[in-house]
MMTF fields as JSON, N, C-alpha, C and O atoms, coordinates in Angstrom:
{
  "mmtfVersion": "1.0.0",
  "mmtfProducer": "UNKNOWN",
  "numBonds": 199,
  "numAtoms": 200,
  "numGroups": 50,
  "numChains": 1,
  "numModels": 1,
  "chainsPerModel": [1],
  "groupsPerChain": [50],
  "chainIdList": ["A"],
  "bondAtomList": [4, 2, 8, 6, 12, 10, 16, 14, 20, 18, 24, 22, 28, 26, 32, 30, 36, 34, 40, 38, 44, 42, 48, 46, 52, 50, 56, 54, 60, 58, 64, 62, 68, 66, 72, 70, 76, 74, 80, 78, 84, 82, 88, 86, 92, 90, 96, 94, 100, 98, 104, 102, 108, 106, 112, 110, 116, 114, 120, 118, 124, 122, 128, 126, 132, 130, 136, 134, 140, 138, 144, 142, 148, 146, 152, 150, 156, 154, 160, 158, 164, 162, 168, 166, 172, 170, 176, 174, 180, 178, 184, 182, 188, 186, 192, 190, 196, 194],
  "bondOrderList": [1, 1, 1, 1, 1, 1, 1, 1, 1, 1, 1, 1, 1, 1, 1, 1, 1, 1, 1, 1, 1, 1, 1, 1, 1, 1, 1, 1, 1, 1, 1, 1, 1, 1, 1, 1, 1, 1, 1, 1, 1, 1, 1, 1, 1, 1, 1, 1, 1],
  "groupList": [{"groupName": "UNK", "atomNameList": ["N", "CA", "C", "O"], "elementList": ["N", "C", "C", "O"], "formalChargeList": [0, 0, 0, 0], "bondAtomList": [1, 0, 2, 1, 3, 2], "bondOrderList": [1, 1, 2], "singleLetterCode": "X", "chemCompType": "L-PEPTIDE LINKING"}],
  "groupTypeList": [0, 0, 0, 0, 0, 0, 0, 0, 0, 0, 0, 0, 0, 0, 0, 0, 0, 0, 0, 0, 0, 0, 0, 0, 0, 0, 0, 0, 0, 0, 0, 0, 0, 0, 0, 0, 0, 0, 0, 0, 0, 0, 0, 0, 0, 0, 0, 0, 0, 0],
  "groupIdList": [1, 2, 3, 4, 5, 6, 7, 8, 9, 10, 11, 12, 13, 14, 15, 16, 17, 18, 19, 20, 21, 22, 23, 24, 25, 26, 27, 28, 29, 30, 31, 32, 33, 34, 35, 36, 37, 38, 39, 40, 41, 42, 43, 44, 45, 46, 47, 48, 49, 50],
  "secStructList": [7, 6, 6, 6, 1, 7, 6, 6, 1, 7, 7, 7, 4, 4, 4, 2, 2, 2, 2, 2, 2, 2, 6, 6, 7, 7, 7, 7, 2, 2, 2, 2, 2, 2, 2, 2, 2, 6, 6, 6, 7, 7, 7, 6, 6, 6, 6, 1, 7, 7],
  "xCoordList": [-6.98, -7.694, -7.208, -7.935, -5.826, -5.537, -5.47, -5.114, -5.782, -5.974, -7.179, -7.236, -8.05, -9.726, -10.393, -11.582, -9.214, -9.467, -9.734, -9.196, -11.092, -11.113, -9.355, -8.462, -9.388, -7.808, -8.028, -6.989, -8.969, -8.934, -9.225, -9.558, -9.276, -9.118, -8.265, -7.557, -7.514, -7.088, -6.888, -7.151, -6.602, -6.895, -5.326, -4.292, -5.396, -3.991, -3.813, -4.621, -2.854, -2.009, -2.816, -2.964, -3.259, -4.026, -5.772, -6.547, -6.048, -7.417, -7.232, -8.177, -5.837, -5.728, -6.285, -7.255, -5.524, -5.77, -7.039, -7.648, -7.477, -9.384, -9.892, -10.382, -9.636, -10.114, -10.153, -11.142, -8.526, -8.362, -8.638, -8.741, -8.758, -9.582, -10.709, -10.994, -11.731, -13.077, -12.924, -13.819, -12.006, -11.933, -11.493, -11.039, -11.318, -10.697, -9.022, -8.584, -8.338, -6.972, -6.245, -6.142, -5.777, -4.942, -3.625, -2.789, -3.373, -1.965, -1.983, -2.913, -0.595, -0.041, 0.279, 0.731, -0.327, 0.004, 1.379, 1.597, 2.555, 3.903, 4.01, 5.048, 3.265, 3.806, 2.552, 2.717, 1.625, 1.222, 2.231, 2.271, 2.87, 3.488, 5.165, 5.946, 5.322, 6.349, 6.705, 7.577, 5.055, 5.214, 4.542, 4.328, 3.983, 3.778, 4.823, 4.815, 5.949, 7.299, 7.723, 8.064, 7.717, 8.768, 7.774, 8.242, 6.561, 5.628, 6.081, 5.65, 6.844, 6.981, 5.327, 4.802, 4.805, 3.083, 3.334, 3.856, 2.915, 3.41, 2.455, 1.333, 2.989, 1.931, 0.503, 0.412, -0.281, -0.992, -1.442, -2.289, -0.524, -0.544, -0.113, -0.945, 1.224, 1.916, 0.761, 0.865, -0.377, -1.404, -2.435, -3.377, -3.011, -3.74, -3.72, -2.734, -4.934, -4.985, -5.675, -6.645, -5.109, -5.278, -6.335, -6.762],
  "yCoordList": [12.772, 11.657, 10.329, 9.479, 10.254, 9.349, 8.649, 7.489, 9.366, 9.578, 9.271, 8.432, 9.36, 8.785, 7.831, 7.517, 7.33, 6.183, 5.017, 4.988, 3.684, 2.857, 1.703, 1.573, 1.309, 1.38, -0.456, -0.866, -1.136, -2.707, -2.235, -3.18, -1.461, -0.784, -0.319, -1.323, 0.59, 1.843, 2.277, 1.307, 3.158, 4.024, 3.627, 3.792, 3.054, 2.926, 4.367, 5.281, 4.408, 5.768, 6.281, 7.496, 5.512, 5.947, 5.925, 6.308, 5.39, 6.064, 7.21, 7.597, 7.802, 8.853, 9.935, 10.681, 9.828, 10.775, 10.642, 11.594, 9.507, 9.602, 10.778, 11.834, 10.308, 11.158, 12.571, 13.282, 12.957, 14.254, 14.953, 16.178, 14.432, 14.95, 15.296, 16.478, 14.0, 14.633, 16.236, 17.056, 16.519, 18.008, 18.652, 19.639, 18.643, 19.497, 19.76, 20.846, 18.474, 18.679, 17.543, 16.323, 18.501, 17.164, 16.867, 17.771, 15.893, 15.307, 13.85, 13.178, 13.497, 12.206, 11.132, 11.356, 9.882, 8.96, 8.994, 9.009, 8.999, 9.482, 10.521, 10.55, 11.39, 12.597, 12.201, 12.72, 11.431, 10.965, 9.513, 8.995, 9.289, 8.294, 8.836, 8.16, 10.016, 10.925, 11.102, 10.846, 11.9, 12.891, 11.989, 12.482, 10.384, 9.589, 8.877, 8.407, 8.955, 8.002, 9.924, 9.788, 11.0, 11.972, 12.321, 12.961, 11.926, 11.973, 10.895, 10.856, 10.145, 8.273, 8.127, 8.325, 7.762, 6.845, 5.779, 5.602, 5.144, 3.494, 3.229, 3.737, 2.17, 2.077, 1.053, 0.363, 1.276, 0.539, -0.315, -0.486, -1.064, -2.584, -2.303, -2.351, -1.919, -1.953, -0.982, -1.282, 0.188, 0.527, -0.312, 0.413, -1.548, -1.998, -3.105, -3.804, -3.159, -3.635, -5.054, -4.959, -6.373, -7.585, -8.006, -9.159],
  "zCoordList": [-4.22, -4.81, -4.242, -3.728, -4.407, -3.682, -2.151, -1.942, -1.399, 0.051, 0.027, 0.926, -0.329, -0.946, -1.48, -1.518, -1.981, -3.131, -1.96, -0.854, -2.705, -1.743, -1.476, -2.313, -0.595, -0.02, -0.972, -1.487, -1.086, -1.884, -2.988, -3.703, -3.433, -5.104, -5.265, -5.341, -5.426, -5.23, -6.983, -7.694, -7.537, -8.611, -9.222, -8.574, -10.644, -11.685, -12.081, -11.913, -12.528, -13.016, -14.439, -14.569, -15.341, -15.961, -15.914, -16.79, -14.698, -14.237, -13.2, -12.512, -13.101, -12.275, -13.32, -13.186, -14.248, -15.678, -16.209, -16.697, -16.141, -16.552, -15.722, -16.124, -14.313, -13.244, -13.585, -13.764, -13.665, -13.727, -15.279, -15.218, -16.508, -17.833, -17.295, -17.103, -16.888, -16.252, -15.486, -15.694, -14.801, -14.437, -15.085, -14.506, -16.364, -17.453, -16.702, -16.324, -16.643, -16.213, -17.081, -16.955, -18.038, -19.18, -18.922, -18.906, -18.75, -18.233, -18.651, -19.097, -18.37, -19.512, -17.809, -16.686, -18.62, -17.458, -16.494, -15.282, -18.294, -17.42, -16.631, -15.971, -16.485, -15.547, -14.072, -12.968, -14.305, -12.888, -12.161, -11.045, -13.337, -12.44, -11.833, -11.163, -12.249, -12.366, -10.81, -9.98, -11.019, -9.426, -8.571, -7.463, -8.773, -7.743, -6.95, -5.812, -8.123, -7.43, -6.581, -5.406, -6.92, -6.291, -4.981, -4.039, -4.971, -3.784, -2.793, -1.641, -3.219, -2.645, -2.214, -1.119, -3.332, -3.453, -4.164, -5.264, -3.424, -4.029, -5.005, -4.981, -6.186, -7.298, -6.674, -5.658, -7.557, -6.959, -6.365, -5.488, -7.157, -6.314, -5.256, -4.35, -4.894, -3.74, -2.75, -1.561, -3.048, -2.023, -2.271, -1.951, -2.691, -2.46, -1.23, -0.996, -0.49, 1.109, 0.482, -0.27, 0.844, 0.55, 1.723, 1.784]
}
């Protein structure tokens, strides 16, 4: 999803989880921001292209 996301948007940690409910995948913001820091994916801000 993230590799996808438009790069002057890019997707907050809890519209990751909107995202992924819509697929019937329930998970807690903390655990997307969990495995985004153990991925090293920078938060959003820091991937958004100015």
């Amino acid at each position: 999803m993230i590799a996808k996301e438009n790069p002057a948007k890019p997707y907050s940690d809890q519209k990751l989880v909107e995202l992924l409910a819509a697929e019937t995948i329930q998970v807690s913001r903390r655990a997307i921001a969990k495995y985004r820091q153990e991925l090293s994916i920078p938060s959003s801000t820091d991937r958004k292209i100015k």
